[in-house]
C-alpha positions as CSV (number, residue, x, y, z in Angstrom):
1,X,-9.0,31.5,-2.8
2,X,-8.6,31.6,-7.0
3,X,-5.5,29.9,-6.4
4,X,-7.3,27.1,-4.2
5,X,-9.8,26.6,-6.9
6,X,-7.3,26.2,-9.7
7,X,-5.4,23.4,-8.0
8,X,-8.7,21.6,-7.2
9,X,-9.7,22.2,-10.9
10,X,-6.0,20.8,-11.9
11,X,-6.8,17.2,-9.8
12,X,-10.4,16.9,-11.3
13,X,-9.1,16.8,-14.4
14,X,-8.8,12.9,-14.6
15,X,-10.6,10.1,-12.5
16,X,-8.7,9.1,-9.4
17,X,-8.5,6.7,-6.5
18,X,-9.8,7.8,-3.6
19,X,-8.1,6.2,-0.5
20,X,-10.1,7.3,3.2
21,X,-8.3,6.9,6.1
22,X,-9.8,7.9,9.7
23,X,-5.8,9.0,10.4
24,X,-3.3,10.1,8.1
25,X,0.5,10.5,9.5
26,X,2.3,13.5,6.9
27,X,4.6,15.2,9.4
28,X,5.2,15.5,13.1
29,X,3.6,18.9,12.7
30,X,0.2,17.7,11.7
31,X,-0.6,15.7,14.3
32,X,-3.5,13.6,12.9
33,X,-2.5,10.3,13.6
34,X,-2.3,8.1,16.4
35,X,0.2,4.9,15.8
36,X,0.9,2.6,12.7
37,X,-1.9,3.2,10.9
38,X,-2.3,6.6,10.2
39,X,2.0,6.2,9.8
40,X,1.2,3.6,7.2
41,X,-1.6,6.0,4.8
42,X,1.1,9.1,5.5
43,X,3.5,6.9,3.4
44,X,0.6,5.6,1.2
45,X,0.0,8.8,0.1
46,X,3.8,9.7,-0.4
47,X,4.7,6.7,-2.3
48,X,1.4,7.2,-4.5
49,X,3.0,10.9,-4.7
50,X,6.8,9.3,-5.5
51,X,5.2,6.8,-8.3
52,X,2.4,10.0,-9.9
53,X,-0.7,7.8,-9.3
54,X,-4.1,9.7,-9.3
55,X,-5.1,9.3,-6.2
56,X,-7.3,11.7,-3.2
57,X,-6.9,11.0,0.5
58,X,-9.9,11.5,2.6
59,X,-9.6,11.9,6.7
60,X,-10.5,14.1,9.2
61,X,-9.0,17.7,11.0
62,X,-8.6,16.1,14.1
63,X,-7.8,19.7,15.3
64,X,-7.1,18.5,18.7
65,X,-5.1,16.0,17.4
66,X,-4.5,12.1,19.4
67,X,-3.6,13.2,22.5
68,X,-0.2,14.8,23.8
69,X,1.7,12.3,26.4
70,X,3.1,13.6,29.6
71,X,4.2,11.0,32.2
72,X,5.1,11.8,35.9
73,X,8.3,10.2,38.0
74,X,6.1,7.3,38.7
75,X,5.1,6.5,35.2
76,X,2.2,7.3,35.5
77,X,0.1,8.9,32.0
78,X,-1.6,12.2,31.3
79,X,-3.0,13.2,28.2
80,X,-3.4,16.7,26.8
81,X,-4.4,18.5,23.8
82,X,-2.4,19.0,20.7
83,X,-2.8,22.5,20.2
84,X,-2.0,23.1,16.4
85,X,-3.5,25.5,13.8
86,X,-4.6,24.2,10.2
87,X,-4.9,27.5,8.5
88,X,-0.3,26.9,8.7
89,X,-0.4,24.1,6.7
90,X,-3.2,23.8,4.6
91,X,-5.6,25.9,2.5
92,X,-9.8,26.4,3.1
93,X,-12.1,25.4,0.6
94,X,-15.2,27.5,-0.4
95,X,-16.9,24.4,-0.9
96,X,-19.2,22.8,2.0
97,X,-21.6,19.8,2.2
98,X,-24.5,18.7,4.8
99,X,-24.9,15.7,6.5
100,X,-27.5,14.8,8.5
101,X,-27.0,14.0,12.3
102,X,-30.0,12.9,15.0
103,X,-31.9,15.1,12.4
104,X,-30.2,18.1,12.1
105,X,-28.4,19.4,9.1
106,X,-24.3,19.9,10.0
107,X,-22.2,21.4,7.8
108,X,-18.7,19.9,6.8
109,X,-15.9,22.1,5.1
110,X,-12.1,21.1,4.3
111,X,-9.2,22.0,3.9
112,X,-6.9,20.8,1.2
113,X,-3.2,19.7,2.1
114,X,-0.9,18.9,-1.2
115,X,1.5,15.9,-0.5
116,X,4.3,16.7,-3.0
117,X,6.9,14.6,-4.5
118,X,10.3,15.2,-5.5
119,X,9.7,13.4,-9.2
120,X,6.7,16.4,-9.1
121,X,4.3,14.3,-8.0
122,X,1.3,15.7,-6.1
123,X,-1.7,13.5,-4.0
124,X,-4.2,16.2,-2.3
125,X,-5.6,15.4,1.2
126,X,-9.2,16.6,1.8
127,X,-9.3,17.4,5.8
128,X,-12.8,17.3,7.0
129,X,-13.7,19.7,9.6
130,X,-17.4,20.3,10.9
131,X,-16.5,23.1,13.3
132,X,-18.1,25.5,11.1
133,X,-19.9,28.4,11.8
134,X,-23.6,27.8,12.3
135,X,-23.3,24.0,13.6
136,X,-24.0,23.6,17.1
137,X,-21.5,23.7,19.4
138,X,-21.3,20.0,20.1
139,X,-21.5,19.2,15.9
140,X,-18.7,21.3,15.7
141,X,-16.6,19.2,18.0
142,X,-17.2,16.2,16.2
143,X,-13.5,16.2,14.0
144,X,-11.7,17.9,17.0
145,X,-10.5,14.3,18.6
146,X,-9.1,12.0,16.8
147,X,-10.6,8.3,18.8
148,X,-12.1,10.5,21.7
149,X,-15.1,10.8,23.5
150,X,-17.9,7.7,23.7
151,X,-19.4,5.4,20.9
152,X,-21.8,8.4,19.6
153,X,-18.8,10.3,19.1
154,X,-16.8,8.2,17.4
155,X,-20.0,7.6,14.8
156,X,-20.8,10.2,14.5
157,X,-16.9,10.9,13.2
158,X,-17.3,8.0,10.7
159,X,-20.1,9.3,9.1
160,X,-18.6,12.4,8.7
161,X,-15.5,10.4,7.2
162,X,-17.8,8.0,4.8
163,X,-20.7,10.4,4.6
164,X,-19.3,13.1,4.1
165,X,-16.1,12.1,2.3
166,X,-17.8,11.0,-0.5
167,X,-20.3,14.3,-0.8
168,X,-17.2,16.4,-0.6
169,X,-15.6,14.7,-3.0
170,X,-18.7,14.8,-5.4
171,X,-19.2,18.6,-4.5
172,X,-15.6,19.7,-5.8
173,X,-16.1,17.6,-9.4
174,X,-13.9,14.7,-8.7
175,X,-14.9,11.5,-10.5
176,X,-13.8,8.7,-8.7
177,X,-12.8,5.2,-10.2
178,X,-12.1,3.2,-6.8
179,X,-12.8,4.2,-3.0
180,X,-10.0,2.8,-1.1
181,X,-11.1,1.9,2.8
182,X,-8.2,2.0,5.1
183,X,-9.9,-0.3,7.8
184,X,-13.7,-0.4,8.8
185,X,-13.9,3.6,9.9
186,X,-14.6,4.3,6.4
187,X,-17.0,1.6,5.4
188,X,-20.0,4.1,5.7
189,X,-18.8,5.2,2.7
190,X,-20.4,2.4,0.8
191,X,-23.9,3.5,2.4
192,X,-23.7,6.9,0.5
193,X,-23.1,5.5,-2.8
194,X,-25.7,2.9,-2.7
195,X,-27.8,6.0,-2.4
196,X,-26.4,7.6,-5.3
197,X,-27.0,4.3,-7.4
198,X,-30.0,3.7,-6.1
199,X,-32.4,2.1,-9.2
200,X,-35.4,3.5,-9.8
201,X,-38.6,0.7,-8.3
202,X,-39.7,0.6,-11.8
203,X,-36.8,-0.3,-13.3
204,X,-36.1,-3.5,-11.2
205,X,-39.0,-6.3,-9.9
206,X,-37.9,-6.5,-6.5
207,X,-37.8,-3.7,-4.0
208,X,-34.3,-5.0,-2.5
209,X,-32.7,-4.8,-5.8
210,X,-33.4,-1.1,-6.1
211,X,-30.0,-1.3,-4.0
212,X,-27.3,-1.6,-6.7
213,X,-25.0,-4.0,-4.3
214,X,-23.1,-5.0,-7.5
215,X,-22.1,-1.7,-8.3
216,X,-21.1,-0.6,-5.2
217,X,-18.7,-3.8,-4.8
218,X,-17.2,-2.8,-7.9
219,X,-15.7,0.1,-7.4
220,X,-15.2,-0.5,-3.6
221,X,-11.4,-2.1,-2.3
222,X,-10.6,-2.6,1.5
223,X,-7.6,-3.6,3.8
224,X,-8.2,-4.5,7.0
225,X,-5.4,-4.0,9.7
226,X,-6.1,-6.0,12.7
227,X,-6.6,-9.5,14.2
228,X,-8.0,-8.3,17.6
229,X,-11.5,-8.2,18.3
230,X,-11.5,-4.8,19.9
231,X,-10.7,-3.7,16.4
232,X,-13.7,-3.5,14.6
233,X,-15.9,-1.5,15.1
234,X,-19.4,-2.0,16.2
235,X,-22.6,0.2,16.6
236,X,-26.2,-0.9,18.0
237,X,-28.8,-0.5,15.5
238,X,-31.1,2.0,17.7
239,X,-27.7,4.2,17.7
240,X,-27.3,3.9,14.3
241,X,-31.5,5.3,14.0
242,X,-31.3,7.6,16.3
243,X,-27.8,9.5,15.3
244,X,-28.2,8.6,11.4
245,X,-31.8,7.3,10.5
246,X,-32.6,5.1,8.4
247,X,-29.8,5.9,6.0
248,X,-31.3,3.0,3.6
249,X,-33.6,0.6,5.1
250,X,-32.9,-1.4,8.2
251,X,-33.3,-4.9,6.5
252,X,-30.9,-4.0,3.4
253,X,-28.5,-2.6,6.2
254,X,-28.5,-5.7,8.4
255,X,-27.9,-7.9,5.5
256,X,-24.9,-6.1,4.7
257,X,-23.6,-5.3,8.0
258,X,-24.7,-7.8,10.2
259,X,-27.9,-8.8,12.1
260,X,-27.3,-8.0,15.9
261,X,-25.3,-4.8,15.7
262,X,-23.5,-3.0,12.7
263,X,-20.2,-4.6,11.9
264,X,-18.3,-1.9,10.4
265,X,-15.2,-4.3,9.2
266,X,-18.8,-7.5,7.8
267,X,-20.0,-3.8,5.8
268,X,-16.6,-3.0,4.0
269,X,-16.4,-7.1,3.5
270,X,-19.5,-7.5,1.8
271,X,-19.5,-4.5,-0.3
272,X,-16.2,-4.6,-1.8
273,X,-14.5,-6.1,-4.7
274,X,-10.9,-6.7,-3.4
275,X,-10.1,-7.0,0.2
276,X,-7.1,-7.5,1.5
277,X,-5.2,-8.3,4.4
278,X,-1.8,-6.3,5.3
279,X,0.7,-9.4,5.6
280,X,0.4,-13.3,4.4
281,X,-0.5,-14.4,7.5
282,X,-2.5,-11.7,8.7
283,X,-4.3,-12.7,5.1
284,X,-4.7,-16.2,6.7
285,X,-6.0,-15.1,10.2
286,X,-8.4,-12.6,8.7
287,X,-10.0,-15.7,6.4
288,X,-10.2,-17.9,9.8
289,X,-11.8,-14.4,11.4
290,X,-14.5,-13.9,8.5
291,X,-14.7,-17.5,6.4
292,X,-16.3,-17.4,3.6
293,X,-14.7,-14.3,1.9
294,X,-11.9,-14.0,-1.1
295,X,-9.3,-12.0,1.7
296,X,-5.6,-11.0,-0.3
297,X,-2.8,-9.8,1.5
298,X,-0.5,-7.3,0.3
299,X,2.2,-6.7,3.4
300,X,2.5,-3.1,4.0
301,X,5.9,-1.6,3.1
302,X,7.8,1.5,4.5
303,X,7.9,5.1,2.6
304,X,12.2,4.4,2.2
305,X,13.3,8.3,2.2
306,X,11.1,9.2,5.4
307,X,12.2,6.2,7.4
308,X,15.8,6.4,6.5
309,X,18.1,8.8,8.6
310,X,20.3,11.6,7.2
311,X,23.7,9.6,7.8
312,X,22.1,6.7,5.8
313,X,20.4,8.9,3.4
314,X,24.0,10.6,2.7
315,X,25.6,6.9,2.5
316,X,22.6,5.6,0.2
317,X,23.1,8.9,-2.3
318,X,26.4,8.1,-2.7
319,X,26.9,4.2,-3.5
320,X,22.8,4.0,-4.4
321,X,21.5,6.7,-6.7
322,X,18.2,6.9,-7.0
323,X,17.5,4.9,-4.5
324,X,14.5,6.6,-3.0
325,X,12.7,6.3,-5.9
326,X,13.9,2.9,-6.9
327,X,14.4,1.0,-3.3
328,X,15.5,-2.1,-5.6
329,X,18.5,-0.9,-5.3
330,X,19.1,-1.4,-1.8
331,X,19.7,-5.4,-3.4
332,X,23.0,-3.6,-3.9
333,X,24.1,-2.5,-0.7
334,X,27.1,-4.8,-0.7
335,X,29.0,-1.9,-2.3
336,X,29.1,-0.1,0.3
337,X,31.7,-0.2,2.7
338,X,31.5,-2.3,5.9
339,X,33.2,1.3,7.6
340,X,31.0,3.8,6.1
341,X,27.7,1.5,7.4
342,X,29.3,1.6,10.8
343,X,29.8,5.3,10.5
344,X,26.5,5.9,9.5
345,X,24.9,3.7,11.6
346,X,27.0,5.5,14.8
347,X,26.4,8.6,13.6
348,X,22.5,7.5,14.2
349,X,23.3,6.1,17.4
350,X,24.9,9.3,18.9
351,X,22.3,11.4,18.0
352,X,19.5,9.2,19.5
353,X,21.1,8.6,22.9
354,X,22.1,12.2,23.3
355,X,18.5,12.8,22.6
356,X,17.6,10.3,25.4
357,X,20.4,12.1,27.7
358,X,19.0,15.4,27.6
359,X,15.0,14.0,28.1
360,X,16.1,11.3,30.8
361,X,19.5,12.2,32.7
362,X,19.5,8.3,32.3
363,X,23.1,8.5,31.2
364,X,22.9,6.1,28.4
365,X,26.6,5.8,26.5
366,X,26.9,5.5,22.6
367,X,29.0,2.1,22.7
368,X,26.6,-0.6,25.1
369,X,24.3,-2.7,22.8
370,X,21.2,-0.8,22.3
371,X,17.9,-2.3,22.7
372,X,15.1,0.1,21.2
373,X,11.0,-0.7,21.9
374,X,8.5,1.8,20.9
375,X,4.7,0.9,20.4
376,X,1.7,1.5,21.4
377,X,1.4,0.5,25.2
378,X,-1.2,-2.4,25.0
379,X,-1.4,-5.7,26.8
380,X,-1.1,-7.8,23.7
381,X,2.1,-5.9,23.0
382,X,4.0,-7.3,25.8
383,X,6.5,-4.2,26.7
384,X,7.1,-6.7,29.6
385,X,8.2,-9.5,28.2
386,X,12.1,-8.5,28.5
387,X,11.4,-8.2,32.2
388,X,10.0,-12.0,32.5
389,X,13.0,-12.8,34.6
390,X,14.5,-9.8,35.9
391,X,17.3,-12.1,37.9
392,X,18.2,-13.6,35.1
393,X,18.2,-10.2,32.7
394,X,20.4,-8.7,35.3
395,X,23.3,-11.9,35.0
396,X,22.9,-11.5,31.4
397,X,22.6,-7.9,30.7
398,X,24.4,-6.0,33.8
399,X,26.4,-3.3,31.9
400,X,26.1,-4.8,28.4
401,X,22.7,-4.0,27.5
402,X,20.5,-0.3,27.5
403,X,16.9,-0.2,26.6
404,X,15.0,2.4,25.3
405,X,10.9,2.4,25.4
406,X,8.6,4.8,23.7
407,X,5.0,4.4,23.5
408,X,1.5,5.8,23.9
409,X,-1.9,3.8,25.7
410,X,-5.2,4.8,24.1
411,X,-6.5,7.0,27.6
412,X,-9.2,4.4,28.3
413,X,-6.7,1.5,28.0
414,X,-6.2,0.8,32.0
415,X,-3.8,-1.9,31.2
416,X,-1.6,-0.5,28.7
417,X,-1.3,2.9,31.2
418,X,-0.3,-0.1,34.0
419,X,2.6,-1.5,31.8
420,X,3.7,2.0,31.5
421,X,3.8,2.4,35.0
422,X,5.6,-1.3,35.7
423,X,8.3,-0.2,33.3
424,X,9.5,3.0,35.3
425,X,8.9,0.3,38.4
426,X,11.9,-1.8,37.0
427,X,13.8,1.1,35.4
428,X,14.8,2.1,39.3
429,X,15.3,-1.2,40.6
430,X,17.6,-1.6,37.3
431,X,19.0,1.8,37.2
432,X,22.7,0.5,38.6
433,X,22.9,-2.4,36.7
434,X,20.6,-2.0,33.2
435,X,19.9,1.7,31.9
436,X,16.2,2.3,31.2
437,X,14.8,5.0,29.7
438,X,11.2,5.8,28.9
439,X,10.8,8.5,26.3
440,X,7.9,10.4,26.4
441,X,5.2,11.6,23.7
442,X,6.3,9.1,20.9
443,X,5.6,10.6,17.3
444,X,7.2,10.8,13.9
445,X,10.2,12.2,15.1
446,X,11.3,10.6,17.9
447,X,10.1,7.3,16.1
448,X,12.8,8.0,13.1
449,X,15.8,8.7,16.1
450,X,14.5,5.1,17.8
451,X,14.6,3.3,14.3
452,X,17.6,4.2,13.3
453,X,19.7,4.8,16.3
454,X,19.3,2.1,18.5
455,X,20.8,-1.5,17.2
456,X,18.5,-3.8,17.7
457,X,14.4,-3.5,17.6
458,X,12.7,-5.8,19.7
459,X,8.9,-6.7,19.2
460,X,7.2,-9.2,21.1
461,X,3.6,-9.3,20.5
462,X,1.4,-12.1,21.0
463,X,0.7,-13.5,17.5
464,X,-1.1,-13.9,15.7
465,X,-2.0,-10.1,16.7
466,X,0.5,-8.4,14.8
467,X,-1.6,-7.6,11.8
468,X,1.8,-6.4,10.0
469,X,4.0,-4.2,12.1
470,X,5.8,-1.4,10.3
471,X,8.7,0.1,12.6
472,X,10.6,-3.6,12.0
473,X,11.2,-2.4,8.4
474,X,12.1,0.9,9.4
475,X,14.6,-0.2,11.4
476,X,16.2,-2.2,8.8
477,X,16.0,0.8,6.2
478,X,18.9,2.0,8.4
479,X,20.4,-1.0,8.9
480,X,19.0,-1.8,12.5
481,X,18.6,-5.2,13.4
482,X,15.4,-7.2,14.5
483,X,14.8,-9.4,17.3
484,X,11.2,-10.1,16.7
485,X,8.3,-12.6,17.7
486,X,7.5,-14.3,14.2
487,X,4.6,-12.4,13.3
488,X,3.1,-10.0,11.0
489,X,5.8,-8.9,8.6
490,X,8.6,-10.5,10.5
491,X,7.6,-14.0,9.2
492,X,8.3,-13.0,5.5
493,X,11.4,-10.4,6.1
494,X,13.2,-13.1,8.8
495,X,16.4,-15.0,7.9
496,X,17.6,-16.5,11.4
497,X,20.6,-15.3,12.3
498,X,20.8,-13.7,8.6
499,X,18.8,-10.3,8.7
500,X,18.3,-11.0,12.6
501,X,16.1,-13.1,14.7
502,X,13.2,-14.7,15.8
503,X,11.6,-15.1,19.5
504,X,9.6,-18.0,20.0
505,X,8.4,-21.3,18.1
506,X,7.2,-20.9,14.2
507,X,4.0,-19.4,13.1
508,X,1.3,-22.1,13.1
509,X,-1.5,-20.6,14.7
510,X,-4.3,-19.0,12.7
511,X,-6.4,-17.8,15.7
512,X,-5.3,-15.7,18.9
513,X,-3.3,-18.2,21.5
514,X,-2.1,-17.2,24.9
515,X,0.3,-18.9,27.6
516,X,3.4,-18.5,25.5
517,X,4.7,-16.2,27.7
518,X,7.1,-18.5,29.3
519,X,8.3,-20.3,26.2
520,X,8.7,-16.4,24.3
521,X,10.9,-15.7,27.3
522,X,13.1,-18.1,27.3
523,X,14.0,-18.2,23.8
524,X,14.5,-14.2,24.1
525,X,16.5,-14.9,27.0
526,X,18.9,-17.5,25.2
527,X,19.3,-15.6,22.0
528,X,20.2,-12.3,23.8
529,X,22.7,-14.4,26.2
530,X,24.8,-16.7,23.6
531,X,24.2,-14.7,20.0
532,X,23.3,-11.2,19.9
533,X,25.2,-10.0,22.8
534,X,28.7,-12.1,22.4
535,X,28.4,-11.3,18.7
536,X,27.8,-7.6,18.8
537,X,31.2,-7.1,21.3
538,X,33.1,-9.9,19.6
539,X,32.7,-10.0,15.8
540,X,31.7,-6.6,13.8
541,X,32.3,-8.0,10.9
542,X,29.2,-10.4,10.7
543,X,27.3,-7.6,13.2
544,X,28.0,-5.3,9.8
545,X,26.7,-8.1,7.4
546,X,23.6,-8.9,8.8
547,X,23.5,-5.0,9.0
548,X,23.7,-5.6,5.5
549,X,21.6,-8.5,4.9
550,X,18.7,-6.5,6.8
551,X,19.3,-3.5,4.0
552,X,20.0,-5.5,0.8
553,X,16.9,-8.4,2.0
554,X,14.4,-6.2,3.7
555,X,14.2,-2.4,3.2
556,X,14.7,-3.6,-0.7
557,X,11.1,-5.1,-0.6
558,X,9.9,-4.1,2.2
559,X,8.8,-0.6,1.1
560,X,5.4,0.9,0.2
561,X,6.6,1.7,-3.4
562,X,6.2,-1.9,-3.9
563,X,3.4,-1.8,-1.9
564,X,1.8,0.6,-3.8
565,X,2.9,-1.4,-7.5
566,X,0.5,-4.4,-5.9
567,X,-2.4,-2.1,-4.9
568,X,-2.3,-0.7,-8.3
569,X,-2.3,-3.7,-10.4
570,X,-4.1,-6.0,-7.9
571,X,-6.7,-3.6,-6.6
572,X,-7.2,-0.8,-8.4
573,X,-7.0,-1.5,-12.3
574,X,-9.3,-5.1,-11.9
């Protein structure tokens, strides 16, 4: 325990930036994340590790993790418990905290993770945890399910992660210089430190500005991560008395949050001094959602030595020291040899579809054009899309193409569970003409085989509803190829037919469209008939530059060390 206390006493010996994420995404063994946002803060923290910046994550145990994925022979979901101990990976603190819930004191401990850095970097990660011994035994269940259980639940969890974050962080003698909201989960955050700067009635001559609003917003920076409704979160004001009182008065909260119901994204917005978006035009789409407010965008980047494979890694060491630490360098990938990025890349390839062998008995090959597509299983996603046509597919892909999906759907999403289903559907009317496989339980590990072993990544969400999308620039850290609706990320990292290509018309729309089905379709159709399939059996040579292009022009930028460079200067030292 001595030894606990000295590292926290090491990290409170400067002021830090303390970044609150409902999910964080480390390793494949600590299974607190669901999808590309908790992926995303995971490299946040690493990069911020990589590049010594004094920051503190904040998230919860989730000791019963997302959910574990089986799915039967008719596609058909199941989820289970992640069964996974903390006490393996992380370290107890002495140090616990109250928070008040539906009137009741509940204790909240943590456990302290260190992220560490090759350069010798170190970011800690406070793990909240309420199932402590005294709470009740429903209080003690609160930071067991990461997005489980019904709208009480999941406030209950955010005012534990905003709450209680912040009187952690207090408790253990951190000064903080910035609070860092990874989407609106965390936003609560602000309510506990207008408390703590509340003015004194005499000091001010009006009772609302005994609420230091200006204060707050100064030391408060948010990103939010998604165009779709469903996305923000929002809580009835007689739940919000009833589970957490009247935190600070109703009328001060509704002004801040939002008259009808308790916008958690409108509460980060209003008390923050920097907010941003996670791409340029999810920067746009979020000014269109919430006009009237100064919305940045900083495009989320890729933690380059976790996303890159051990073939490219070896390749990159070689003809790229330092690259890691200095993903610039990629700019110079045409010194490496066209062979050795073939090599590398097939070396990938082999290992993923023997992976998929042993899982499916699908009987994938390593030399058919490989089509990967792994994401969460939601409507907007459009898993389907591929499968518009199925006649047509067939003529074009019938023993040329293999497609491999991975995916999870939130376990009250009945329509993303359904495309899961209607994909194993057309996998056996397929099976002796297309190979299909469906991998099962998609996490960090599986993710880095997809990204990096298939060689071509196909996303085609409806946009504008890809906020960013991460896995694109993954797959290009290894030199995999995107075939991607122009969206998100995609609209700043495409070159046609120069780091891969687009699906669809150009990105004009600022608010959510519908009915392009048909017209995404046809162009995916065309592209994969008469260019990416007649060029990746006829010319490797321009197959290996663009393999290139997507290396030296993407990965190069798109990486969250630079990410992190923009939060720093942009966000965190205004």
């Amino acid at each position: 325990m001595d030894s606990v206390l000295k590292q926290i006493h090491e990290f409170t010996k400067e002021p830090k930036i303390a970044y609150f994420s409902m999910e964080i995404g480390i390793t494949n063994d600590i299974p607190t994340y669901s999808g590309g946002l908790g992926i995303l803060a995971g490299d946040t923290i690493k990069s911020s590790a990589d590049l010594n910046l004094p920051m503190i994550a904040v998230t919860l145990l989730s000791r019963k993790g997302y959910f574990k994925q089986e799915i039967d022979d008719r596609g058909r979901q199941m989820e289970e418990p992640v069964s996974w101990e903390p006490s393996k990976f992380m370290a107890l603190l002495p140090t616990k905290v109250n928070v008040q819930i539906e009137g009741r004191d509940v204790a909240v401990q943590s456990w302290l993770y260190n992220v560490k850095s090759l350069t010798s970097g170190s970011i800690p990660v406070l793990f909240l945890d309420t199932n402590v011994e005294g709470n009740t035994p429903e209080d003690r269940e609160i930071t067991s399910c990461l997005y489980g259980g019904d709208q009480v639940y999941r406030l209950k969890q955010e005012i534990m992660l905003g709450i209680g974050g912040v009187r952690m962080l207090r408790e253990l003698g951190f000064e903080i210089k910035k609070y860092h909201m990874n989407e609106g989960h965390a936003s609560l955050l602000t309510m506990e430190l207008l408390r703590i700067f509340k003015r004194d009635i005499e000091e001010v001559w009006d009772e609302d500005l005994v609420w230091d609003v200006d204060r707050v917003r100064d030391i408060c920076v948010f990103t939010t991560h998604t165009p779709v409704e469903a996305g923000h979160d929002k809580f009835p004001y007689d739940l919000i008395l009833r589970v957490l009182g009247e935190f600070i008065p109703l009328k001060v909260l509704k002004r801040l949050g939002g008259e009808e119901r308790l916008n958690m994204t409108l509460l980060a917005l209003n008390l923050s001094k920097y907010i941003n978006g996670v791409a340029k035009k999810h920067g746009e789409v979020s000014k269109n959602m919430f006009p009237g407010y100064e919305i940045h965008a900083i495009t989320n980047g890729v933690h380059s030595y976790t996303w890159t494979s051990e073939s490219f890694k070896r390749l990159y060491d070689k003809y790229l020291p330092g690259w890691a630490n200095e993903p610039e360098l990629f700019v110079r990938v045409g010194r490496i040899p066209d062979e050795e990025i073939w090599s590398a890349h097939m070396e990938a390839k082999k290992d993923l579809i023997d992976y998929v062998n042993a899982e499916t008995g699908v009987g994938m090959d390593y030399d058919t054009l490989t089509i990967g597509f792994a994401r969460r299983a939601t409507a907007y996603k459009r898993a389907d899309l591929l499968f518009t046509d199925m006649e047509r597919l067939t003529r074009i892909g019938a023993g040329k193409i293999q497609i491999i999906y991975a995916g999870k759907a939130h376990p009250k999403d009945e329509a993303g569970k359904w495309l899961i289903e209607k994909i194993f559907v057309i996998k056996e009317k397929l099976k002796d003409k297309i190979k299909i496989a469906y991998l099962k339980n998609y996490n960090m590990d599986i993710a880095l085989k997809l990204v990096s072993g298939v060689d071509v990544w196909l996303n085609t969400p409806l946009r504008p509803r890809e906020a960013s999308g991460t896995s694109g620039m993954k797959a290009a850290h290894n030199g995999v190829l995107n075939f991607s609706v122009l969206d998100g990320w995609w609209i700043e990292g495409h070159i046609e037919g120069f780091t891969g290509w687009s699906i669809g018309p150009a990105p004009t729309e600022t608010t959510l469209v519908e009915g392009l089905d048909r017209l995404d379709a046809e162009d995916l159709y065309s592209k994969l008939e008469n260019i990416i399939i007649p060029l990746f059996y006829n010319d490797g040579r321009t197959w290996i530059r663009m393999m290139q292009n997507a290396i030296g022009k993407n990965a190069y930028y798109f990486n969250s060390h630079r990410m992190m460079r923009r939060y720093v200067t942009e966000a965190y030292i205004r």
